[in-house]
PDB file of N, CA, C and O in Angstrom:
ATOM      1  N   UNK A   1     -73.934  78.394   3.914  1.00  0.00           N
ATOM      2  CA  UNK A   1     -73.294  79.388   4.734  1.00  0.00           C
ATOM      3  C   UNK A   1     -71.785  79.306   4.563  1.00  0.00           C
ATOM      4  O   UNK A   1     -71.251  80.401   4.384  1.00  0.00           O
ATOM      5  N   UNK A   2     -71.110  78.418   4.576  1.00  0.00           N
ATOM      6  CA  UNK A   2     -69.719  78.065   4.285  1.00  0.00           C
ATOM      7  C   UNK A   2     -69.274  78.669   3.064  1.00  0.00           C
ATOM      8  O   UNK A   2     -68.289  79.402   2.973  1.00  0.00           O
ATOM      9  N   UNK A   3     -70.124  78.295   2.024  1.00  0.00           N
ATOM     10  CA  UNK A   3     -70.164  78.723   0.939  1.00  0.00           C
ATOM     11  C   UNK A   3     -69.954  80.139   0.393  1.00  0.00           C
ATOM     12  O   UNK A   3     -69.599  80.489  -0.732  1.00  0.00           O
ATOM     13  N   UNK A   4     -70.267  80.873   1.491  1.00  0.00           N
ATOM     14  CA  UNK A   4     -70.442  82.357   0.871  1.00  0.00           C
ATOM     15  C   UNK A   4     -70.231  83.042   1.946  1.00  0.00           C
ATOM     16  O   UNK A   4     -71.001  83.861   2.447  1.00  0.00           O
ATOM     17  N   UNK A   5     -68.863  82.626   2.440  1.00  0.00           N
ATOM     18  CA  UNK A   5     -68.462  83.227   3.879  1.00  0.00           C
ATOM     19  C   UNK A   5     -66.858  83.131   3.277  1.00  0.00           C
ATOM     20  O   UNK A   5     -66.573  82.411   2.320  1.00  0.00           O
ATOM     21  N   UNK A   6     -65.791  84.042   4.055  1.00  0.00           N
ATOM     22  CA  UNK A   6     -64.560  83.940   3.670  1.00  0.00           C
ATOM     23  C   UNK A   6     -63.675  83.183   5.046  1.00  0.00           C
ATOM     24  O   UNK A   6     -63.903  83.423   6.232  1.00  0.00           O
ATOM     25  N   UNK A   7     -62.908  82.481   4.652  1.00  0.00           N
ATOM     26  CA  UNK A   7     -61.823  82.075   5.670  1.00  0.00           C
ATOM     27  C   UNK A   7     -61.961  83.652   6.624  1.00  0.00           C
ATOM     28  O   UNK A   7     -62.131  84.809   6.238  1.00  0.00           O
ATOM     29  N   UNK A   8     -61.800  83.052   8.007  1.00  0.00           N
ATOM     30  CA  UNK A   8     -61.706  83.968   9.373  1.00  0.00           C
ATOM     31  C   UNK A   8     -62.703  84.526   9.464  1.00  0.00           C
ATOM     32  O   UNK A   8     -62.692  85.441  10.286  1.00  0.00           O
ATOM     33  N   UNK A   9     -63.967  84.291   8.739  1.00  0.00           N
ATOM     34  CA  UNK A   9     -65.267  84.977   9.193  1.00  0.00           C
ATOM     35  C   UNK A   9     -65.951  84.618  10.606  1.00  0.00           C
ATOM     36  O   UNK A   9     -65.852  83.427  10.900  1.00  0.00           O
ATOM     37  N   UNK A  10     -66.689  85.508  11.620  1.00  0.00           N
ATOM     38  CA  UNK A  10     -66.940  84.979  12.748  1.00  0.00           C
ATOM     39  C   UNK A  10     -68.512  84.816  12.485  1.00  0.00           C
ATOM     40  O   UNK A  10     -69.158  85.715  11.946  1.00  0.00           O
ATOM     41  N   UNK A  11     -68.946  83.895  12.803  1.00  0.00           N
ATOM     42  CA  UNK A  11     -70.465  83.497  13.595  1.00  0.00           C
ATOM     43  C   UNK A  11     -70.595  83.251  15.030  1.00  0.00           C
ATOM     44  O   UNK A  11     -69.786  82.674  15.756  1.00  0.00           O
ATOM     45  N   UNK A  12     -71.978  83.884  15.412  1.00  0.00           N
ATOM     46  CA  UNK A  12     -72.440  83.946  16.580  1.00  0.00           C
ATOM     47  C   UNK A  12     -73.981  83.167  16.612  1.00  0.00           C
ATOM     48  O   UNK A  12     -74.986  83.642  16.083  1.00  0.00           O
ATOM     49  N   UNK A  13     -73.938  82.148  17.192  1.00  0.00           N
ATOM     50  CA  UNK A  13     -74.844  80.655  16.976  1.00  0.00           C
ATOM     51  C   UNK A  13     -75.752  80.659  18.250  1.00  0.00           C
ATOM     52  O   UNK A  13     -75.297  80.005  19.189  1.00  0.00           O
ATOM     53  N   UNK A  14     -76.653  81.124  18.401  1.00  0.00           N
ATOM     54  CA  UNK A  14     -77.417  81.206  19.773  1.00  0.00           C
ATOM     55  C   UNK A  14     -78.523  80.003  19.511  1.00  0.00           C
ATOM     56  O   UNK A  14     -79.313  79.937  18.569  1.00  0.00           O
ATOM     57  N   UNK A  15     -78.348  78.997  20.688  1.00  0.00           N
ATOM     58  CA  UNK A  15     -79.885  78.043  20.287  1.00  0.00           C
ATOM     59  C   UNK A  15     -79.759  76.990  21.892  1.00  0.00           C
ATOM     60  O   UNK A  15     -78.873  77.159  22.731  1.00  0.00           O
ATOM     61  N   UNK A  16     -80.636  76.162  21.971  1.00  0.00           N
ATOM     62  CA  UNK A  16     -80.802  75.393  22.944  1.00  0.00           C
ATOM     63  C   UNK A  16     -81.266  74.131  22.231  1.00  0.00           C
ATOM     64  O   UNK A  16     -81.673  73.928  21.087  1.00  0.00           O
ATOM     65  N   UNK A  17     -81.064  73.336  23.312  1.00  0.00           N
ATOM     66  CA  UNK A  17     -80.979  71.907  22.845  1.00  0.00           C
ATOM     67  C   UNK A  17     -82.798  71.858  22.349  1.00  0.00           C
ATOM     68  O   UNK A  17     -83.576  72.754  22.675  1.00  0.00           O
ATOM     69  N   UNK A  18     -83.102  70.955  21.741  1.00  0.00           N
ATOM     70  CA  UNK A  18     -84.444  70.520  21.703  1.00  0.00           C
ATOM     71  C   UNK A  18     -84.684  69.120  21.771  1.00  0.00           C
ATOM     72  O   UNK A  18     -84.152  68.271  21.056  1.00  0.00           O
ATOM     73  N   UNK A  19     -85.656  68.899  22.826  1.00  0.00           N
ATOM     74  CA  UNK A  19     -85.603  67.258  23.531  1.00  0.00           C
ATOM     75  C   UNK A  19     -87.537  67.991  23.264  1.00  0.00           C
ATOM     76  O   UNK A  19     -87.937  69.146  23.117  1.00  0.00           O
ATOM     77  N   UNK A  20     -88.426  66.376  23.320  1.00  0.00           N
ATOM     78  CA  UNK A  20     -89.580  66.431  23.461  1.00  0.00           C
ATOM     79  C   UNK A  20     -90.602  66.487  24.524  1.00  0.00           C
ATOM     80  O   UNK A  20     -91.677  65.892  24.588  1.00  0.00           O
ATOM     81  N   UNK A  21     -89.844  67.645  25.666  1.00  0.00           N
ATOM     82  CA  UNK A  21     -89.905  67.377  26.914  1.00  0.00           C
ATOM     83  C   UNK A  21     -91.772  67.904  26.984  1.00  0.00           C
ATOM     84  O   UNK A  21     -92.417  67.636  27.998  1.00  0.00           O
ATOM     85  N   UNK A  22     -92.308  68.503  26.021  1.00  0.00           N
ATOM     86  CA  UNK A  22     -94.041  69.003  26.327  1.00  0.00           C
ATOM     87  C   UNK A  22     -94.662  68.235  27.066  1.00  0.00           C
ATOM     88  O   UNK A  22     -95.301  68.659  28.029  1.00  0.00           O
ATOM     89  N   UNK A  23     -94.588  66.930  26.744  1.00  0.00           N
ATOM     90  CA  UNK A  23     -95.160  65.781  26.766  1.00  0.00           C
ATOM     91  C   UNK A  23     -94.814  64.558  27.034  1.00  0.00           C
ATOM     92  O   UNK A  23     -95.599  63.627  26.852  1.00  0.00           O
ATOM     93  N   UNK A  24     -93.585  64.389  27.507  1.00  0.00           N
ATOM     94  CA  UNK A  24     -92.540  62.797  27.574  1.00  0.00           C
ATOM     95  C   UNK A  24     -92.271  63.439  28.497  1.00  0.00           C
ATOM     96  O   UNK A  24     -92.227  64.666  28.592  1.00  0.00           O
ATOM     97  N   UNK A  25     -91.905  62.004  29.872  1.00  0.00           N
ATOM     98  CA  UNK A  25     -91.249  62.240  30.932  1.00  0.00           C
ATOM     99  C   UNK A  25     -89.781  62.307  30.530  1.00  0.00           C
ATOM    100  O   UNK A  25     -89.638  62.626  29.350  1.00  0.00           O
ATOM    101  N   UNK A  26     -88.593  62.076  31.241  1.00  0.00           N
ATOM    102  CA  UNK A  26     -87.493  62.161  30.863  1.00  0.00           C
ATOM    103  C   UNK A  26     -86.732  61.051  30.633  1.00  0.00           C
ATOM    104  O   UNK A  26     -85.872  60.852  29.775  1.00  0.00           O
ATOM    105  N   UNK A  27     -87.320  60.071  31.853  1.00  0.00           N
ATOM    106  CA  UNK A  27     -87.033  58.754  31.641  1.00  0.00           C
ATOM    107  C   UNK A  27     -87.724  57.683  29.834  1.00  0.00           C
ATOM    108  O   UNK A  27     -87.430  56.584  29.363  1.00  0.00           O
ATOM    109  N   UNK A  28     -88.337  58.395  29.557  1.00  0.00           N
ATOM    110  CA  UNK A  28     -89.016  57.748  28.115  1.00  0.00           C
ATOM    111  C   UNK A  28     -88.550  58.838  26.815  1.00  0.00           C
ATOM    112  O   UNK A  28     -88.923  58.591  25.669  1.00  0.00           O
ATOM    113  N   UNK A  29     -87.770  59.957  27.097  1.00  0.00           N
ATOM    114  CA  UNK A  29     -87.214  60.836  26.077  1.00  0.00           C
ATOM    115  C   UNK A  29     -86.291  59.473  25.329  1.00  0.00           C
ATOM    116  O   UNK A  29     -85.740  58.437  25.699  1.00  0.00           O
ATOM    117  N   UNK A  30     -86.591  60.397  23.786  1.00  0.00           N
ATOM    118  CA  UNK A  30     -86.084  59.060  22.687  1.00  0.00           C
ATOM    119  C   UNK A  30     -84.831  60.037  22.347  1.00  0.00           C
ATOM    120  O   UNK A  30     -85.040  61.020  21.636  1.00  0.00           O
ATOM    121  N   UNK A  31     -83.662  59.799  22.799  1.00  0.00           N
ATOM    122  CA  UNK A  31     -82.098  60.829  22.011  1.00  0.00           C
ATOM    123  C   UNK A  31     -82.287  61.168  20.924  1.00  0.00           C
ATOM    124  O   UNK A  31     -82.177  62.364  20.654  1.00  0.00           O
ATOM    125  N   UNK A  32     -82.707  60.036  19.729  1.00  0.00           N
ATOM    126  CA  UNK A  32     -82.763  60.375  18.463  1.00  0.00           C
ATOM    127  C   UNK A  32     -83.583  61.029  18.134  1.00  0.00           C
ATOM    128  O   UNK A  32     -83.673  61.093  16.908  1.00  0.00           O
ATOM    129  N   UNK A  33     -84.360  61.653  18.730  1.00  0.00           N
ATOM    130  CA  UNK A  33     -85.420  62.632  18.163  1.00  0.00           C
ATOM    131  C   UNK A  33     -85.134  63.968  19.362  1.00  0.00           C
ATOM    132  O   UNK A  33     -86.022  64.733  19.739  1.00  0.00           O
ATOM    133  N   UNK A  34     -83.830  64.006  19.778  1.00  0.00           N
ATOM    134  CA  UNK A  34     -83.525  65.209  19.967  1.00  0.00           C
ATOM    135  C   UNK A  34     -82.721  65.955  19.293  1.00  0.00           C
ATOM    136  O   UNK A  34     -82.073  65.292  18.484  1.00  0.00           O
ATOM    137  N   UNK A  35     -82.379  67.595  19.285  1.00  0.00           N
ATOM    138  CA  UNK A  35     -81.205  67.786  18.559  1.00  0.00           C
ATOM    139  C   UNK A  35     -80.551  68.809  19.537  1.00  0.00           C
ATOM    140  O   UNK A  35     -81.092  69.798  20.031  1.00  0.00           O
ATOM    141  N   UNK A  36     -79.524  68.454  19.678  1.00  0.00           N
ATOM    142  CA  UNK A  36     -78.491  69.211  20.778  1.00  0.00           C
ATOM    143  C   UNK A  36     -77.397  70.108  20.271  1.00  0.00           C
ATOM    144  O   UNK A  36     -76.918  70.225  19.143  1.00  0.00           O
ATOM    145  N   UNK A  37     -77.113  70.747  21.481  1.00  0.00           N
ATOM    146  CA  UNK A  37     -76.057  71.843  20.821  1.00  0.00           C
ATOM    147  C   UNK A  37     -74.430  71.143  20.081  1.00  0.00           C
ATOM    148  O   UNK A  37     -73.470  71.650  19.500  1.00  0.00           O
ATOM    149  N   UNK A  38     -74.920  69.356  20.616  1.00  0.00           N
ATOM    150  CA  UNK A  38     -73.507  68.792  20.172  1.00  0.00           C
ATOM    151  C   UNK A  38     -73.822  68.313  18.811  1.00  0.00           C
ATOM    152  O   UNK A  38     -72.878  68.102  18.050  1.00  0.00           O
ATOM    153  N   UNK A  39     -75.450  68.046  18.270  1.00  0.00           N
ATOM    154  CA  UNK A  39     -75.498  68.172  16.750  1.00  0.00           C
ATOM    155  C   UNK A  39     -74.919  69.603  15.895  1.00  0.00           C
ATOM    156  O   UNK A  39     -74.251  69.701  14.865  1.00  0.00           O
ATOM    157  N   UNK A  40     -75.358  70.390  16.599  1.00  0.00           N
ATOM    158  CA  UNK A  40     -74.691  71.729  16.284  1.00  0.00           C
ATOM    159  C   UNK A  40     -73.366  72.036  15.692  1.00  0.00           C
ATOM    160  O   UNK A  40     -72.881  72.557  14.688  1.00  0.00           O
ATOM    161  N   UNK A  41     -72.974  71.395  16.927  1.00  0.00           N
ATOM    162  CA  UNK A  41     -71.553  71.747  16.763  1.00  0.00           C
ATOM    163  C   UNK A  41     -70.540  71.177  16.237  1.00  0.00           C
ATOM    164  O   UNK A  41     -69.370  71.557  16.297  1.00  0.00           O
ATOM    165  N   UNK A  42     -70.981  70.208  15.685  1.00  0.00           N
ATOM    166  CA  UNK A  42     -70.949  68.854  14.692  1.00  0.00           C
ATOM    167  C   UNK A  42     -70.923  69.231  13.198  1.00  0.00           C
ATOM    168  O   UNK A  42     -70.034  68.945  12.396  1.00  0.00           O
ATOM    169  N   UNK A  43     -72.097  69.949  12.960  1.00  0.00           N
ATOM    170  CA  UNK A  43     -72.069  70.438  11.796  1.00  0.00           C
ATOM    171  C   UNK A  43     -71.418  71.481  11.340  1.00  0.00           C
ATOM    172  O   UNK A  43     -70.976  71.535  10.193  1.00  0.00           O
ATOM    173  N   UNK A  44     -71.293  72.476  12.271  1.00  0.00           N
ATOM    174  CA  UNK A  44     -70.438  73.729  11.882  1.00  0.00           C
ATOM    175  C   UNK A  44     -68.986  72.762  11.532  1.00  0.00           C
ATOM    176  O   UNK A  44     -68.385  73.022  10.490  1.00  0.00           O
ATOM    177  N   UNK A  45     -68.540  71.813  12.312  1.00  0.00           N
ATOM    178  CA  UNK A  45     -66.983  71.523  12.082  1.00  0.00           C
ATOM    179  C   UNK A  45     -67.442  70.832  10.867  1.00  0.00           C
ATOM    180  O   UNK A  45     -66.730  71.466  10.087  1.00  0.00           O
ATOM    181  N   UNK A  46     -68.064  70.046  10.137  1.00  0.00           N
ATOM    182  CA  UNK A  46     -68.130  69.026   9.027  1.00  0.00           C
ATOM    183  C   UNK A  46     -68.363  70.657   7.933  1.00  0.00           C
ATOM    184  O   UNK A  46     -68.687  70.185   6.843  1.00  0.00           O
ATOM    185  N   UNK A  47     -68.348  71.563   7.842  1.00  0.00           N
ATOM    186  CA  UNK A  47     -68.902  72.524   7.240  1.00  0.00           C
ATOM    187  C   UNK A  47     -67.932  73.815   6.842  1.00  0.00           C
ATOM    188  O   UNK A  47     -68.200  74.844   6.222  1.00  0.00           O
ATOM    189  N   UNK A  48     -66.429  73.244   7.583  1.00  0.00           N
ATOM    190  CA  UNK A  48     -65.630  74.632   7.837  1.00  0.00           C
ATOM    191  C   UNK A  48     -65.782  75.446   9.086  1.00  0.00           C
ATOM    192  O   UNK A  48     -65.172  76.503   9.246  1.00  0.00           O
ATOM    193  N   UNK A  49     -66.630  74.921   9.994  1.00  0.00           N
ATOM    194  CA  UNK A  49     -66.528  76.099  11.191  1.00  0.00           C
ATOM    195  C   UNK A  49     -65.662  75.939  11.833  1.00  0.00           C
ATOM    196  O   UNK A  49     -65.719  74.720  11.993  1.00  0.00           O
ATOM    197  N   UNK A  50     -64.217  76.518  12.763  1.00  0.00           N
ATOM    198  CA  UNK A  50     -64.299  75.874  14.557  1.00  0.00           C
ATOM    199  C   UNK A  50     -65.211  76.601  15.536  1.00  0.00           C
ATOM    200  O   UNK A  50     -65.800  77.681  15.485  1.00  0.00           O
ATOM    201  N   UNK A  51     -65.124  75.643  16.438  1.00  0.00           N
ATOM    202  CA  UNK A  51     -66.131  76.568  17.176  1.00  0.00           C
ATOM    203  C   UNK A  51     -64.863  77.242  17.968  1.00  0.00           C
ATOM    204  O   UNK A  51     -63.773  76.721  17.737  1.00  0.00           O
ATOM    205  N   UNK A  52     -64.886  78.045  18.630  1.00  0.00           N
ATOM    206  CA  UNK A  52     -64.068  78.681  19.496  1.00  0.00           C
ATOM    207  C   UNK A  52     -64.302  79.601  20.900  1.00  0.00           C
ATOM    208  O   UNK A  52     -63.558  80.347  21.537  1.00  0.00           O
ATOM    209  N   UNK A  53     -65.761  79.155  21.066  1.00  0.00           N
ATOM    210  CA  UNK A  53     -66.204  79.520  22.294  1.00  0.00           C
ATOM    211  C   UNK A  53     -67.571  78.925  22.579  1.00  0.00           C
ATOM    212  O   UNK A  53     -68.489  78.738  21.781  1.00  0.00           O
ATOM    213  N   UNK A  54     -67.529  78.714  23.636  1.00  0.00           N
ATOM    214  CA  UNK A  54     -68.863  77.683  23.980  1.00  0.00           C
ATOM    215  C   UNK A  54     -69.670  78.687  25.517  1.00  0.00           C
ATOM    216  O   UNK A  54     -69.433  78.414  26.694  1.00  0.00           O
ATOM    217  N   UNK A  55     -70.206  79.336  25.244  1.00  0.00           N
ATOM    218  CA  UNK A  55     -71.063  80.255  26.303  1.00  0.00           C
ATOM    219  C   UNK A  55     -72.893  80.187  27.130  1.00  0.00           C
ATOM    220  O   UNK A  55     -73.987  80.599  26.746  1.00  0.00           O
ATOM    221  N   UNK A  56     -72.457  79.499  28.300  1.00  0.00           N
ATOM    222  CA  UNK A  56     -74.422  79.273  28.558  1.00  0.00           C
ATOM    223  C   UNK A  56     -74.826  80.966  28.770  1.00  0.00           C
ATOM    224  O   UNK A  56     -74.044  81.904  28.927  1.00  0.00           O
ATOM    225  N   UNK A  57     -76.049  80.981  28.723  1.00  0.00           N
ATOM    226  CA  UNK A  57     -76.719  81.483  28.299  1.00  0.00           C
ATOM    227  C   UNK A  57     -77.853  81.446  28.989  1.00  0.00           C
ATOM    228  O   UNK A  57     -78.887  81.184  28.373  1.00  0.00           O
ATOM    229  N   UNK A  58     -77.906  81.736  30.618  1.00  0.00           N
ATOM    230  CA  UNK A  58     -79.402  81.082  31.354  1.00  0.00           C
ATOM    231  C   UNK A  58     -80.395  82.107  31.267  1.00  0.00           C
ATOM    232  O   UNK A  58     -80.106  83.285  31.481  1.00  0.00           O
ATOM    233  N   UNK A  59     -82.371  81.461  30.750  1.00  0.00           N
ATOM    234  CA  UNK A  59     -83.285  82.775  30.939  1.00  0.00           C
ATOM    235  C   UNK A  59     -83.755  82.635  32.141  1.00  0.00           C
ATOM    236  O   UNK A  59     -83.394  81.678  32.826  1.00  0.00           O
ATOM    237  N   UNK A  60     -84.625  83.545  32.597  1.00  0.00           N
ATOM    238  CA  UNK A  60     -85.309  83.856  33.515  1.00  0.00           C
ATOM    239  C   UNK A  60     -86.456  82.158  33.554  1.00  0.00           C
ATOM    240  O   UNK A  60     -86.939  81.720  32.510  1.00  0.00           O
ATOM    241  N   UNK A  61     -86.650  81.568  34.726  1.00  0.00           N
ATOM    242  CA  UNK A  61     -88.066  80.709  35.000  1.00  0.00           C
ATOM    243  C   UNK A  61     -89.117  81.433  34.695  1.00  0.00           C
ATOM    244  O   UNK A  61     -90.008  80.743  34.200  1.00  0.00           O
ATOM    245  N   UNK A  62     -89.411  82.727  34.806  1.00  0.00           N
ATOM    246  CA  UNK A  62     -90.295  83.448  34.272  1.00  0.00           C
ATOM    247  C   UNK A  62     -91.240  82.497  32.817  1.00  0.00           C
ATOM    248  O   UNK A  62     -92.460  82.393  32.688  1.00  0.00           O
ATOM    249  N   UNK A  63     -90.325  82.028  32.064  1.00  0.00           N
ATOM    250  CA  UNK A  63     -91.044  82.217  30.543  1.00  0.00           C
ATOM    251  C   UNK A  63     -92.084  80.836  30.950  1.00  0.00           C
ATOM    252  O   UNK A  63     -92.954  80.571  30.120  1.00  0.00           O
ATOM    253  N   UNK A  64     -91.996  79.957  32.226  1.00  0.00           N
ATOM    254  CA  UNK A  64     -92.925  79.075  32.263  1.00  0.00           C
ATOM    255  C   UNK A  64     -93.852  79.502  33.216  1.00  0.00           C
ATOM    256  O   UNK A  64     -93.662  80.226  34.193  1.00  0.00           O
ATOM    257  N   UNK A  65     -95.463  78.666  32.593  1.00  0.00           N
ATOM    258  CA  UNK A  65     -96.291  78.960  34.012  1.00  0.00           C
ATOM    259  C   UNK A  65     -96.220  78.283  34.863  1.00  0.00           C
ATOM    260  O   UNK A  65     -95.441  77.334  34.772  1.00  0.00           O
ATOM    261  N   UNK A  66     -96.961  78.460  36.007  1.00  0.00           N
ATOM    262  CA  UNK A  66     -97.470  77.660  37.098  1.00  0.00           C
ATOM    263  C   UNK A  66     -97.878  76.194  36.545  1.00  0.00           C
ATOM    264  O   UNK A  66     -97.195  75.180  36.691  1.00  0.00           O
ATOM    265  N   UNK A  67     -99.261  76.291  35.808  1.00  0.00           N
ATOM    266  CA  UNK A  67     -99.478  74.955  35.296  1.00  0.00           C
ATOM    267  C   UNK A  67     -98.295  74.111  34.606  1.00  0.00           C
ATOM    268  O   UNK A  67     -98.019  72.965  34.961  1.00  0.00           O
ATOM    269  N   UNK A  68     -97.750  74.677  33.767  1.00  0.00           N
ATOM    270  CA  UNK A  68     -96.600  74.166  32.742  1.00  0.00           C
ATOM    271  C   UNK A  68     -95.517  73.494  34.039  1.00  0.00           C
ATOM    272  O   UNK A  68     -95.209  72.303  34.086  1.00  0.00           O
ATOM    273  N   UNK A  69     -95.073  74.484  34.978  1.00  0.00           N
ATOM    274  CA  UNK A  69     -94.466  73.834  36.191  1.00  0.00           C
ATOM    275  C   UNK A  69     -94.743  72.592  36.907  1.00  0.00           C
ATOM    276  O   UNK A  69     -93.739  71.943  37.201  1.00  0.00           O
ATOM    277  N   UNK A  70     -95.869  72.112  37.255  1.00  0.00           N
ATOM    278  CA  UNK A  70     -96.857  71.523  37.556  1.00  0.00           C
ATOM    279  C   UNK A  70     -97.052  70.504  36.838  1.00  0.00           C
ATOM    280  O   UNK A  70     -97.008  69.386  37.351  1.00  0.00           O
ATOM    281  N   UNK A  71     -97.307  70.677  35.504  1.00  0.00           N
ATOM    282  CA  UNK A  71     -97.336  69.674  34.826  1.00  0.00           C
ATOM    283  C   UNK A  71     -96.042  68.666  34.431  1.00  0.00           C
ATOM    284  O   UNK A  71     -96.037  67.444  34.280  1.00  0.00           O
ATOM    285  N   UNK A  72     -94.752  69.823  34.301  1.00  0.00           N
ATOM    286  CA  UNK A  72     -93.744  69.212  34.607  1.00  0.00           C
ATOM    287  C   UNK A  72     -93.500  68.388  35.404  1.00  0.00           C
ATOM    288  O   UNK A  72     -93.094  67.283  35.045  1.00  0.00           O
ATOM    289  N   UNK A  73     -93.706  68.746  36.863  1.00  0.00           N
ATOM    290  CA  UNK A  73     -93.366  67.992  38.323  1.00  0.00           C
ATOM    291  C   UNK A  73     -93.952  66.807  38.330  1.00  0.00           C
ATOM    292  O   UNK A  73     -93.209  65.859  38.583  1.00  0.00           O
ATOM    293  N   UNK A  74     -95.785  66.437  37.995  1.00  0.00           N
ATOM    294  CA  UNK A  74     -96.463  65.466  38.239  1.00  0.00           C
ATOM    295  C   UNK A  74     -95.684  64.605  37.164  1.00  0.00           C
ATOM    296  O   UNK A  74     -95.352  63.458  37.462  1.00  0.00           O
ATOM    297  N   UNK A  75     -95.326  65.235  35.678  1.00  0.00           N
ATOM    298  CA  UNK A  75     -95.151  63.934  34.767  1.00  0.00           C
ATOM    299  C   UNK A  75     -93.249  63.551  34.991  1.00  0.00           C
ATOM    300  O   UNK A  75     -92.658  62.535  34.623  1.00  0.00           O
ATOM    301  N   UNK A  76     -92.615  64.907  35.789  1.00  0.00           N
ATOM    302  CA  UNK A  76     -91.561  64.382  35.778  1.00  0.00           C
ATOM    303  C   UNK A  76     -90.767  64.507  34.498  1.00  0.00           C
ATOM    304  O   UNK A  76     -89.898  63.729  34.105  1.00  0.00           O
ATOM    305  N   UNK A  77     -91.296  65.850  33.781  1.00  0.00           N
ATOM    306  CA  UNK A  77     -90.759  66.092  32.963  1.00  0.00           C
ATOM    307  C   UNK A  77     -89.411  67.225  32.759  1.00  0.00           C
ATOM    308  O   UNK A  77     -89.444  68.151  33.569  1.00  0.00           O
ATOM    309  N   UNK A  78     -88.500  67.239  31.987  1.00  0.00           N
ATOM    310  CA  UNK A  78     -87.161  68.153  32.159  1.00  0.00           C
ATOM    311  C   UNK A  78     -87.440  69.240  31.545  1.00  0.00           C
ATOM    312  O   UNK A  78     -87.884  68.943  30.436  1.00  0.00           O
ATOM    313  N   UNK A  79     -87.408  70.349  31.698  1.00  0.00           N
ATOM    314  CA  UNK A  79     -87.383  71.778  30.705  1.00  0.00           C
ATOM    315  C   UNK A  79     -85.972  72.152  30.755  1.00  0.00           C
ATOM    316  O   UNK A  79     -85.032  71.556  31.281  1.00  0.00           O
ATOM    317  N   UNK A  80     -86.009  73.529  29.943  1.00  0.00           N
ATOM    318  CA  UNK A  80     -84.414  73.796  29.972  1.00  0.00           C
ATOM    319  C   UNK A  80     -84.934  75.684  30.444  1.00  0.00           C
ATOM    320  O   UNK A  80     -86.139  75.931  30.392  1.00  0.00           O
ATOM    321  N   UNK A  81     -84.308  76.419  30.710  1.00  0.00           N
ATOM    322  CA  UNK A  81     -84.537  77.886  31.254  1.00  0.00           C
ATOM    323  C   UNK A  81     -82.812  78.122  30.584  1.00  0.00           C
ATOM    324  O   UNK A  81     -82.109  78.719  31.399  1.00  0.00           O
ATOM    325  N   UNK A  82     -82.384  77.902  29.814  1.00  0.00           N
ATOM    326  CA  UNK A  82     -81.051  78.527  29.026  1.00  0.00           C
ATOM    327  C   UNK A  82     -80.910  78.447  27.357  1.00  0.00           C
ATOM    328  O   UNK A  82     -81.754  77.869  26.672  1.00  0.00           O
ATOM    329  N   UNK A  83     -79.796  79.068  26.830  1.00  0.00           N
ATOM    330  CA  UNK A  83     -79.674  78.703  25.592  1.00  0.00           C
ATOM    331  C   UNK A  83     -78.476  78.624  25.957  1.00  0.00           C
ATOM    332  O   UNK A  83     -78.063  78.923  27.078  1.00  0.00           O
ATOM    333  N   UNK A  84     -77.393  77.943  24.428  1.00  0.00           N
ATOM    334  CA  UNK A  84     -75.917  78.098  24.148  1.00  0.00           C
ATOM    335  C   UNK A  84     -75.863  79.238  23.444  1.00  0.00           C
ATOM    336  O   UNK A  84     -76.786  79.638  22.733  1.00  0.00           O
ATOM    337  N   UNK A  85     -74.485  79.973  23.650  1.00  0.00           N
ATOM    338  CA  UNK A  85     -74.100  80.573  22.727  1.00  0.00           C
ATOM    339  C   UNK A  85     -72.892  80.252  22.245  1.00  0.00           C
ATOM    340  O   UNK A  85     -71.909  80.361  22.978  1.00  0.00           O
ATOM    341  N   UNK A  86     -72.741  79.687  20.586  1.00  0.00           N
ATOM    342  CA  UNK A  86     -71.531  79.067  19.833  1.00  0.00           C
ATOM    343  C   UNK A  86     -71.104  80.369  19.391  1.00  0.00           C
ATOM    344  O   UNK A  86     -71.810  81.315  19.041  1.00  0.00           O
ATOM    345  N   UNK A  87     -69.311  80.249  19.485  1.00  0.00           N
ATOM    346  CA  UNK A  87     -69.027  81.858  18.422  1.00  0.00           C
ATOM    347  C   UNK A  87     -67.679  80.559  17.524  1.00  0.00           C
ATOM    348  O   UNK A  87     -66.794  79.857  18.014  1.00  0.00           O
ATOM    349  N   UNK A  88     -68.097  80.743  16.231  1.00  0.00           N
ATOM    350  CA  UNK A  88     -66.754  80.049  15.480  1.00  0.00           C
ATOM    351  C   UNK A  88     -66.219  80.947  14.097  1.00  0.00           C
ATOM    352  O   UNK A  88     -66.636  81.970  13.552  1.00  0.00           O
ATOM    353  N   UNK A  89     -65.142  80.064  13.850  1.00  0.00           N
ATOM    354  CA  UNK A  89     -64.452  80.584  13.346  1.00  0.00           C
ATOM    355  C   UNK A  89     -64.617  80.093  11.763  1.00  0.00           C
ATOM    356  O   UNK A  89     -64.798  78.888  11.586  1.00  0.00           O
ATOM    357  N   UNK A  90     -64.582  80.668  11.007  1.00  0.00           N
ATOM    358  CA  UNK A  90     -64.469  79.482   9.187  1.00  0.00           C
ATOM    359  C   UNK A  90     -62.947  79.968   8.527  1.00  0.00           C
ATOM    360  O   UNK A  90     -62.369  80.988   8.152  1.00  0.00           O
ATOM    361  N   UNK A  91     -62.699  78.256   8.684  1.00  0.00           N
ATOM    362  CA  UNK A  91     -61.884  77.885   8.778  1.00  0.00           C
ATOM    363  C   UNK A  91     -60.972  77.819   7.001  1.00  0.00           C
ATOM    364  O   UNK A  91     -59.840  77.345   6.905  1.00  0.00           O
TER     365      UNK A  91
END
């Protein structure tokens, strides 16, 4: 992408963290097998990006069910109901 982009080009980076929350409580989530918007944003700078705006992004609770809720609560597990939105610059 760097590659075949010109100095002052803008990107618009929409994503959310990903942790292994299906199934792991929160207290037993392993970091290293997550990837966050700060890996993200990590790479755009090692790559030519800046970032130059950092925007949440919350969805509706809607997209979970009842059970999925539920199953959350008993295991004590974290979900997320947002994304980021990165806008940068190449640099």
């Amino acid at each position: 992408m760097g590659e075949n982009t010109n100095p002052g080009a803008t990107l618009a980076f929409l994503n959310a963290d990903w942790y292994d929350f299906e199934s792991t409580p929160a207290a037993q989530e392993d970091p290293g097998r997550s990837i966050t918007i700060f890996d993200y944003h990590r790479l755009l700078t090692q790559t030519g990006w800046k970032v130059i705006r950092r925007i949440e992004c919350p969805l509706s609770t809607e997209r979970l069910t009842g059970n999925q809720v539920q199953k959350m609560q008993t295991k004590r597990i974290l979900g997320t109901t947002g994304r980021i939105l990165l806008i940068a610059r190449r640099t």
